[in-house]
C-alpha positions as a Python dict, from the first residue, in 0.01 Angstrom:
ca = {
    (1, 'X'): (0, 0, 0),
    (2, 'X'): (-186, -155, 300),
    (3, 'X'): (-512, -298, 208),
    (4, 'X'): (-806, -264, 499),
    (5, 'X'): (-840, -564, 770),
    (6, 'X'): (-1177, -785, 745),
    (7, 'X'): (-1190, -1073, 988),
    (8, 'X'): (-1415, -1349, 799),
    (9, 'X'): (-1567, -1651, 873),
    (10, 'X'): (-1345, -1968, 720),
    (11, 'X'): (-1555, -2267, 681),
    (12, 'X'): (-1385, -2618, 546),
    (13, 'X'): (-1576, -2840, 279),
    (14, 'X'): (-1604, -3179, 402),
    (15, 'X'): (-1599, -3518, 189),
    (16, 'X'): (-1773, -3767, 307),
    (17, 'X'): (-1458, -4154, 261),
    (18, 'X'): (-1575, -4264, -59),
    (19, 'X'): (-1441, -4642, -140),
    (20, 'X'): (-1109, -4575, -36),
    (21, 'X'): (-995, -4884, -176),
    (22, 'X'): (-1159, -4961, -459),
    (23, 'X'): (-988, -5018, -839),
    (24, 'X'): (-1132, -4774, -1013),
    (25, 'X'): (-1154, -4870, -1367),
    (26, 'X'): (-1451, -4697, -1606),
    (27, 'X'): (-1605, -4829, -1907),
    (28, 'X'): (-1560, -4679, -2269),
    (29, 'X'): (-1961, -4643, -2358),
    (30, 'X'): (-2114, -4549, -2733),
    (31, 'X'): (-2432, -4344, -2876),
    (32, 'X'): (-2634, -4153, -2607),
    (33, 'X'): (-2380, -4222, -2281),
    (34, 'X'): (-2105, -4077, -2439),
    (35, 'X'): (-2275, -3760, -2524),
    (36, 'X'): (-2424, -3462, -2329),
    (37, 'X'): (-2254, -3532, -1973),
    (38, 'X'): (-2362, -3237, -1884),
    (39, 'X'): (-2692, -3021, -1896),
    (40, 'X'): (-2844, -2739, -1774),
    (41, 'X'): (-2760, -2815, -1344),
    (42, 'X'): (-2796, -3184, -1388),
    (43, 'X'): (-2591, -3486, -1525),
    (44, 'X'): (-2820, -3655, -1777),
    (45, 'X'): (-2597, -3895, -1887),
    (46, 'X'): (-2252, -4121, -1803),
    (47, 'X'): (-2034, -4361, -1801),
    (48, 'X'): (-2112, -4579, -1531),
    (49, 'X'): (-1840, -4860, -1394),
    (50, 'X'): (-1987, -5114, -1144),
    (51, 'X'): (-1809, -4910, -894),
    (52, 'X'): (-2044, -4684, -915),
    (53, 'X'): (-1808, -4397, -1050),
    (54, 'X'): (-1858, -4196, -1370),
    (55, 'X'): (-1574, -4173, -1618),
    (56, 'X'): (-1592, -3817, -1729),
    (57, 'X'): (-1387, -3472, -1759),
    (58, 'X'): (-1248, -3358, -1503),
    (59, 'X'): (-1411, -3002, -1549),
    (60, 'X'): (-1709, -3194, -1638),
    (61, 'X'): (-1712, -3382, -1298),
    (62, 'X'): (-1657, -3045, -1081),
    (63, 'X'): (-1934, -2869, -1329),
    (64, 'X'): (-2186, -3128, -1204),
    (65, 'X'): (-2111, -3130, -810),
    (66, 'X'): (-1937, -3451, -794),
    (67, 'X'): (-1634, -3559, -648),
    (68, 'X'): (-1322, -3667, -847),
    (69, 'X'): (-1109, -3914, -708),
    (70, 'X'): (-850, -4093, -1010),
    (71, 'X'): (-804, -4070, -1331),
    (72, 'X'): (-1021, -4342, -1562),
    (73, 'X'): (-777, -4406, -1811),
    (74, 'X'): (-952, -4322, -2121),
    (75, 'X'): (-789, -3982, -2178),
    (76, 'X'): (-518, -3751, -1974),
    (77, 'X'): (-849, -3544, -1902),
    (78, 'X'): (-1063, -3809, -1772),
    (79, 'X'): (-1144, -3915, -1380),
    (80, 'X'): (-1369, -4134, -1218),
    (81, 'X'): (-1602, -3905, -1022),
    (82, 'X'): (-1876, -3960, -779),
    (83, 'X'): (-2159, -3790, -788),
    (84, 'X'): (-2425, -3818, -530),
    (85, 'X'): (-2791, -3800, -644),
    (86, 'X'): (-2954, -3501, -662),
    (87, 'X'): (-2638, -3333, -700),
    (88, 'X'): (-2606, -2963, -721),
    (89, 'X'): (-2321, -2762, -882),
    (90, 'X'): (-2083, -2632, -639),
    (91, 'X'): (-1859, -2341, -579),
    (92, 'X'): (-1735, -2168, -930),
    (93, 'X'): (-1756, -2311, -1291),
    (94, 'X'): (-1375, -2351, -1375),
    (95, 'X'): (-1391, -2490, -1751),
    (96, 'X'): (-1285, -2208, -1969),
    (97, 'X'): (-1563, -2361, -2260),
    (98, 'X'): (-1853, -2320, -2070),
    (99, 'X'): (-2096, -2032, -2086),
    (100, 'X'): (-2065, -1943, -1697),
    (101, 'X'): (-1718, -1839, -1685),
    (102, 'X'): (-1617, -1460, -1821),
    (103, 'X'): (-1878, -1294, -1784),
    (104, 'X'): (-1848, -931, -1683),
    (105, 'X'): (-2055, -677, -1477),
    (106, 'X'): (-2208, -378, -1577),
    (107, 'X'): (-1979, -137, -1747),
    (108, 'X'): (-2056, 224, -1760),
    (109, 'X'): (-1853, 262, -2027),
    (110, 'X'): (-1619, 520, -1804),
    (111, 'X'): (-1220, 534, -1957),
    (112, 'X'): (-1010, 414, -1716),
    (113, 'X'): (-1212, 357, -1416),
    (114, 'X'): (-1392, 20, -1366),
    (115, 'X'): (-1736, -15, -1197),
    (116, 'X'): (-1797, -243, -855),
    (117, 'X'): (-1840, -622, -988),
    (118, 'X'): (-1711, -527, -1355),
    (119, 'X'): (-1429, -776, -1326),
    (120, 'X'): (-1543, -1009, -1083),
    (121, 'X'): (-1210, -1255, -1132),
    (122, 'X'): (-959, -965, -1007),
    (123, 'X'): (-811, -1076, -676),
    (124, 'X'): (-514, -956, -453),
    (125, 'X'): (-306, -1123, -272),
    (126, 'X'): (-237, -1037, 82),
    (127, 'X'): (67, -1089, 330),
    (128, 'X'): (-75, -1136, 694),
    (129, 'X'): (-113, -982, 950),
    (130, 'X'): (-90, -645, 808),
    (131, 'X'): (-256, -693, 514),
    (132, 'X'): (17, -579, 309),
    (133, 'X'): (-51, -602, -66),
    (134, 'X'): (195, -830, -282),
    (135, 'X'): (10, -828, -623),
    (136, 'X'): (-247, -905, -832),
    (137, 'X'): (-428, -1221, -921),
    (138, 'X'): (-696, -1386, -1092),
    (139, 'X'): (-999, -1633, -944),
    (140, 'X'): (-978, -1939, -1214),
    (141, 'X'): (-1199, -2194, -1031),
    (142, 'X'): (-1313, -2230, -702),
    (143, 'X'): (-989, -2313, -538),
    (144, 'X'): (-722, -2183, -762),
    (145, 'X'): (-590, -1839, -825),
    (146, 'X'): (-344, -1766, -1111),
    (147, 'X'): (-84, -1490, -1083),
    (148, 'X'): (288, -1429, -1195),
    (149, 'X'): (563, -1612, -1045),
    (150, 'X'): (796, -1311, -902),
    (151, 'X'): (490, -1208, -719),
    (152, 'X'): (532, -1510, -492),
    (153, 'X'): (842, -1703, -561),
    (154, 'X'): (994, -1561, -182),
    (155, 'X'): (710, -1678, -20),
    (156, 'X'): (855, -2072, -150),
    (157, 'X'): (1022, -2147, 132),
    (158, 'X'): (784, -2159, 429),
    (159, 'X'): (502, -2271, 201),
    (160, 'X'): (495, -2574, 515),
    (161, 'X'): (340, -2252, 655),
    (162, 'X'): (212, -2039, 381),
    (163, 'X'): (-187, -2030, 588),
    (164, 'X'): (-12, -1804, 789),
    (165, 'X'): (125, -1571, 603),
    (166, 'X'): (-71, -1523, 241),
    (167, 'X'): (-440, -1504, 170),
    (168, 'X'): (-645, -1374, -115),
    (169, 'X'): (-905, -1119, -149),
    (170, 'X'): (-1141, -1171, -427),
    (171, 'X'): (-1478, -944, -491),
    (172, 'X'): (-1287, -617, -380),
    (173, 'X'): (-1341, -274, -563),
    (174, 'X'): (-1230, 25, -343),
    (175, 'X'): (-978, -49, -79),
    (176, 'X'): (-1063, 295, 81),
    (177, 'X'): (-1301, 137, 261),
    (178, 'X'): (-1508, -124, 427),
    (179, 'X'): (-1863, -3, 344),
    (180, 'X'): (-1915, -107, 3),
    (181, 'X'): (-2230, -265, -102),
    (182, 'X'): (-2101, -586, -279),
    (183, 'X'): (-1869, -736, -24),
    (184, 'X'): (-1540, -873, -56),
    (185, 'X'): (-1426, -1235, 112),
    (186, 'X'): (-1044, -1388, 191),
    (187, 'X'): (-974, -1670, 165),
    (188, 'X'): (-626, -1803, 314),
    (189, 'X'): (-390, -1990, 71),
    (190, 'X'): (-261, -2379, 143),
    (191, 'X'): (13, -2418, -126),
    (192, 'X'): (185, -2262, -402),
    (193, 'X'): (288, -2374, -735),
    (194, 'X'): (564, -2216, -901),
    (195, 'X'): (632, -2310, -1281),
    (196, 'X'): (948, -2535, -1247),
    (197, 'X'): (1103, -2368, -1529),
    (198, 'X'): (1058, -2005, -1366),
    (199, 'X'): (1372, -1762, -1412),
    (200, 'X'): (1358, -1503, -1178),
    (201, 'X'): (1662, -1305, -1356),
    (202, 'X'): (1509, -1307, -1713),
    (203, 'X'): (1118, -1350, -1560),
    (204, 'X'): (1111, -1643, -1803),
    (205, 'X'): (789, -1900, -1733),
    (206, 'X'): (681, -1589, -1513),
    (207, 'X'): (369, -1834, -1404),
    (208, 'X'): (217, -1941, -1074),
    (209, 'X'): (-106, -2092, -949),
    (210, 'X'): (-196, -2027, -570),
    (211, 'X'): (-473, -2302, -410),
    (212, 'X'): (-721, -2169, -148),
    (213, 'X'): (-784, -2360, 158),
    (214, 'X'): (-1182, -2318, 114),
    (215, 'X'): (-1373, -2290, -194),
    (216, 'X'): (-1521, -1948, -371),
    (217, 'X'): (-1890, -1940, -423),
    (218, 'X'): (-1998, -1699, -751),
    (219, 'X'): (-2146, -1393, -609),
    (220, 'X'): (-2240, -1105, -807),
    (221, 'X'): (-1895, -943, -777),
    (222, 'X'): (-1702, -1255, -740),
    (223, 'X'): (-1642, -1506, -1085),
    (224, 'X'): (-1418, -1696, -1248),
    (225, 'X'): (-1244, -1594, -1560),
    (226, 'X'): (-1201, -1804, -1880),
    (227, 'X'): (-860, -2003, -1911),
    (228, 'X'): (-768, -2023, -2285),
    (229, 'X'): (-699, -2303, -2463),
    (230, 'X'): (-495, -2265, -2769),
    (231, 'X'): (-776, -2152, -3031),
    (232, 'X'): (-991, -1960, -2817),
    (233, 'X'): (-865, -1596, -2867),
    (234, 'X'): (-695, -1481, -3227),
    (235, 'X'): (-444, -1284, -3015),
    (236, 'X'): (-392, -1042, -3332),
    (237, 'X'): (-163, -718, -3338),
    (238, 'X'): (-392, -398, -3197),
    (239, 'X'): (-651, -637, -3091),
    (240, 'X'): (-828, -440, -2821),
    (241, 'X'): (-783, -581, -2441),
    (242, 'X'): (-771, -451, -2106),
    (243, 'X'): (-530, -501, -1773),
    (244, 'X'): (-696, -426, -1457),
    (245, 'X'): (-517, -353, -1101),
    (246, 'X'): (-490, -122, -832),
    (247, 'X'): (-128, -12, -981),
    (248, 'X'): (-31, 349, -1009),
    (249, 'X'): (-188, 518, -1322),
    (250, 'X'): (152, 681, -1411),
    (251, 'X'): (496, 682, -1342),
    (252, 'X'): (450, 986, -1077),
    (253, 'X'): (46, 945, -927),
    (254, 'X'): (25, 697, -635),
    (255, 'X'): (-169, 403, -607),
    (256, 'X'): (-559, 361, -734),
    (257, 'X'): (-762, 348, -447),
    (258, 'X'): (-1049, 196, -676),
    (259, 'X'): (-979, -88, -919),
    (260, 'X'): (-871, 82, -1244),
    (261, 'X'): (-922, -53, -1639),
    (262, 'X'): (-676, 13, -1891),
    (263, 'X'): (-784, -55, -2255),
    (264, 'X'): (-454, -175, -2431),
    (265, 'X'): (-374, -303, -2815),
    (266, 'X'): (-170, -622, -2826),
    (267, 'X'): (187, -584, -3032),
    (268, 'X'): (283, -786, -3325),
    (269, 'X'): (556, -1029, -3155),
    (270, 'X'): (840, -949, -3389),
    (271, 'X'): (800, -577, -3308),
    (272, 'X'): (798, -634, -3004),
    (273, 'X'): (1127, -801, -2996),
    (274, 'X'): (1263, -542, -3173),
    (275, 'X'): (1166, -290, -2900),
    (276, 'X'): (1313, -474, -2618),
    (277, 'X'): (1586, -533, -2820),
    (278, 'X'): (1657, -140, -2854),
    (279, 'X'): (1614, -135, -2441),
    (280, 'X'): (1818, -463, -2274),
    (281, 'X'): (2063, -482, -2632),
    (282, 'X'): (2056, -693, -2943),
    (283, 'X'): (2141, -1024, -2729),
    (284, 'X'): (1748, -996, -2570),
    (285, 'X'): (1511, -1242, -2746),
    (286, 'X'): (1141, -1212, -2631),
    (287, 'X'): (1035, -1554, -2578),
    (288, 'X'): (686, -1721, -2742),
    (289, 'X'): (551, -1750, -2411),
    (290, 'X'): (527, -1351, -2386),
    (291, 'X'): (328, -1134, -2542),
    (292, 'X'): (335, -731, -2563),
    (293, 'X'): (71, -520, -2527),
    (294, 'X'): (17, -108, -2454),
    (295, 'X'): (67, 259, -2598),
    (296, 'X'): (189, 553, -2488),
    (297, 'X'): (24, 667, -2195),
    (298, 'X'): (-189, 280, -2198),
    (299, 'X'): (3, 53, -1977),
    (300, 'X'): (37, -154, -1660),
    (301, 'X'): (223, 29, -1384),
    (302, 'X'): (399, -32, -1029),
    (303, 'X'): (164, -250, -853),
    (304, 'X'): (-26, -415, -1126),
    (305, 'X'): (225, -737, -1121),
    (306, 'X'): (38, -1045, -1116),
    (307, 'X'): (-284, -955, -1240),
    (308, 'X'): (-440, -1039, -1574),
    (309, 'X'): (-424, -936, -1934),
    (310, 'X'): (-812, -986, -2048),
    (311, 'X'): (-996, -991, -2452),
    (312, 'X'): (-1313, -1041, -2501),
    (313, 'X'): (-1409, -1353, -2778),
    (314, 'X'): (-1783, -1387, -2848),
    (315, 'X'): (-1940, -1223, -2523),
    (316, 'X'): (-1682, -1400, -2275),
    (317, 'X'): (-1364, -1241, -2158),
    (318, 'X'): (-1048, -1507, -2168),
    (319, 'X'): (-725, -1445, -1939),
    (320, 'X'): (-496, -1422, -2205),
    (321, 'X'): (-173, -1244, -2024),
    (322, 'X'): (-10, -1199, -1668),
    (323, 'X'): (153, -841, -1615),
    (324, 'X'): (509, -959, -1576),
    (325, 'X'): (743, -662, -1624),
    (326, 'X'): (778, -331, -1801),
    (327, 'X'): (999, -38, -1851),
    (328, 'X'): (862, 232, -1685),
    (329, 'X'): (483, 311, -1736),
    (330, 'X'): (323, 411, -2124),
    (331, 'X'): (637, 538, -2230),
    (332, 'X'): (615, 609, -2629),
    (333, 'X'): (748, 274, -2818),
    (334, 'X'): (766, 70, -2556),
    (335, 'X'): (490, -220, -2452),
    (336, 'X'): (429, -374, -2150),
    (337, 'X'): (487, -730, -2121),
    (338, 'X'): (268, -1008, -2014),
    (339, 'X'): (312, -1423, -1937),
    (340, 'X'): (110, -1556, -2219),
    (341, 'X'): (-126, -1783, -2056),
    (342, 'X'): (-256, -1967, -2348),
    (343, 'X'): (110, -2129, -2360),
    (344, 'X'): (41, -2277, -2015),
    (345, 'X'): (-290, -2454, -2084),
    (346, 'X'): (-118, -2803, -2033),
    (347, 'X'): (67, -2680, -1712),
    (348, 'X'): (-211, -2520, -1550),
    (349, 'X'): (-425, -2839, -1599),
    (350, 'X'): (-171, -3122, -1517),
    (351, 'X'): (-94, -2885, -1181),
    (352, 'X'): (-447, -2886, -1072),
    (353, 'X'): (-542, -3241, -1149),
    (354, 'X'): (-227, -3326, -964),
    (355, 'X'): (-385, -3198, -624),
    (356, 'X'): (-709, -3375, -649),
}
C-alpha cells in the first residue's frame, strides 16, 4: 500500500557544550534529597555534585527537561544530568511508571474501527521517496520507536544512510487522505537497532528499536505508550487486549484505509505451543519471549507486522506484544503470535542509554 506524501518541516534540537571534560562523579544523598526527584513540571529535589550535575534516573532526568550526559555510578539506571533552571519538560514522557504515558483518546466504543487520536502511539514506518509502507510501529519516547525486527532487518545494511531511505509517521488515522483535522508529522530515522540475537528463519528475538533524528512533541493524537516492566501487566489467559494496524481485516478484504482495532484474548502459553506444534510439527517449541493471542475471526493480518499488542492495567494501556507472525488470519484454533515485550525491558533500556 502507498501511504500519501506530506513534505514537513524538520527542525534539529540543539545542546548547548556542557563541561565536556569534566569527571563526573555524583554524591549518594539521604532523607529529603533522595526522595521526590520529580514533581508536578518541576525538579524539587537532587543530588547535587560540585559539578553541578544531578545524579538521578535516567527517565527521571528526560521527565524534568534536563540533559543526560554519563552514568553516576550509583545504579545501572542512574546519570548525571544537567538541568538548566527554570527547566521545562520536553518532547514525550518515556518512563512507562508515570501517569503521562498510555493514555488513550476518546473511544466510541465502535467494534473494530478505531476513532482519530484513540491510539496516539501507532506509527508507520515509511520507505522514501514513495512513501511505501513497511510496517507498523510504536512511539515509546520522544526519539525512539519500537517495532519487530523482520520489519527492518534489510534495511541493516545502508543504515550509514538509513535518513534517506526510512522515516516514521506518527499521529496518522486515515491514509485516504490529507485533510484530516488532527494532523500527522514524519519524522526521518538516524539508526536502527536490531536485537543481536534476532533469527530471521525462526523470527526468534523478533525485536527492534528505530531512533528519530528530531524529537516528538505530545499532541492530542500523538503519545507515547507504556513500556512494561516485568510486574506491570498480569498477562493472564483470555485477558482482553487489542492489536491495532492498517492490516487487511481478513484473509481476502484489502488493506484498512482507516486505522482498525481488534479486541483479542491472550492464550495460555502451553496451549499455545501445542497449537503451533499441530502446524510447523512436534519439533516447534514456542519460546518464553512469545506470547499468543486471538480467536477465530480476531486476529492480526497481512500488514499489521510491527505494530503493537496493547492491555489496559489501571487506566493506562502497556505495549505488551509486537505482531510477529501468524498463520493465515483468525483461522479457528490458531493464535496469532506476538514478541513479548516485557522480556525485553533490560534490552530496550541498555539500547537507549547506550545512545545518549
Amino acid at each position: 500500500m502507498e501511504y500519501k506524501i506530506l513534505h514537513l518541516d524538520n527542525r534539529k534540537r540543539h545542546y548547548s557544550e556542557i563541561l565536556q571534560y569534566l569527571l563526573l562523579i555524583c554524591f549518594m544523598v539521604s532523607g529529603s534529597l533522595a526522595q521526590d526527584f520529580f514533581t508536578g513540571n518541576n525538579i524539587i529535589g537532587s543530588a547535587h555534585s560540585h559539578f553541578g550535575c544531578d545524579c538521578m534516573e535516567y527517565w527521571t532526568c528526560i521527565l524534568g527537561g534536563g540533559t543526560p550526559h554519563s552514568y553516576c555510578g550509583l545504579t545501572d539506571h542512574d546519570v548525571c544530568c544537567f538541568v538548566p533552571e527554570n527547566a521545562a519538560p520536553i518532547g514525550i514522557l518515556p518512563t512507562p511508571s508515570a501517569s503521562q504515558c498510555g493514555r488513550k483518546g476518546f473511544d466510541s466504543g465502535r467494534d473494530g474501527k478505531a476513532e482519530m487520536g484513540e491510539w496516539p502511539w501507532h506509527a508507520a514506518i515509511l520507505e522514501k521517496p514513495q512513501d511505501l509502507y513497511v510496517c507498523g510501529s510504536t512511539l515509546i519516547d520522544e526519539y525512539w520507536v519500537l517495532t519487530a525486527a523482520h520489519c527492518v532487518d534489510d534495511y541493516v545494511p545502508y543504515v550509514s544512510g538509513i535518513r534517506e531511505i526510512l522515516k516514521v509517521r506518527v499521529g496518522e488515522y486515515d491514509v485516504s487522505t490529507t485533510s484530516e483535522p488532527l494532523k500527522h508529522q514524519e519524522f526521518n530515522v538516524s539508526d536502527i537497532k536490531i536485537h543481536p540475537q534476532f533469527d530471521n528463519a525462526t523470527l526468534v528475538n523478533d525485536i527492534a528499536l528505530l531512533r528519530l533524528e528530531t524529537p516528538v512533541k505530545r499532541k492530542q493524537n500523538i503519545d507515547v505508550v507504556c513500556v512494561p516492566g516485568q510486574t506491570d501487566v498480569d498477562l493472564v489467559p483470555k485477558k482482553i487486549c487489542y492489536v491495532t494496524g492498517w492490516g487487511r481485516r481478513n484473509e481476502e478484504s484489502e488493506h484498512s484505509v482507516i486505522l482498525k482495532e481488534i479486541s483479542v484474548p491472550l492464550w495460555d502459553q502451553q496451549k499455545c505451543d501445542a497449537s503451533l506444534k499441530a502446524q510447523f510439527g512436534p519439533g516447534y517449541n514456542l519460546p518464553l519471549t512469545a506470547l499468543c493471542a486471538g480467536a477465530e475471526g480476531r486476529d492480526a493480518c497481512d500488514g499489521d507486522g510491527g505494530g503493537p499488542l496493547v492491555c489496559e492495567e489501571g487506566g493506562q494501556w502497556f505495549q505488551v506484544g509486537i505482531v510477529s507472525f501468524g498463520i493465515g488470519c483468525g483461522r479457528k484454533g490458531v493464535p496469532g503470535v506476538y514478541t513479548r515485550v516485557q522480556s525485553y525491558q533490560t534490552w530496550l533500556e541498555d539500547t537507549i542509554l547506550s545512545q545518549l
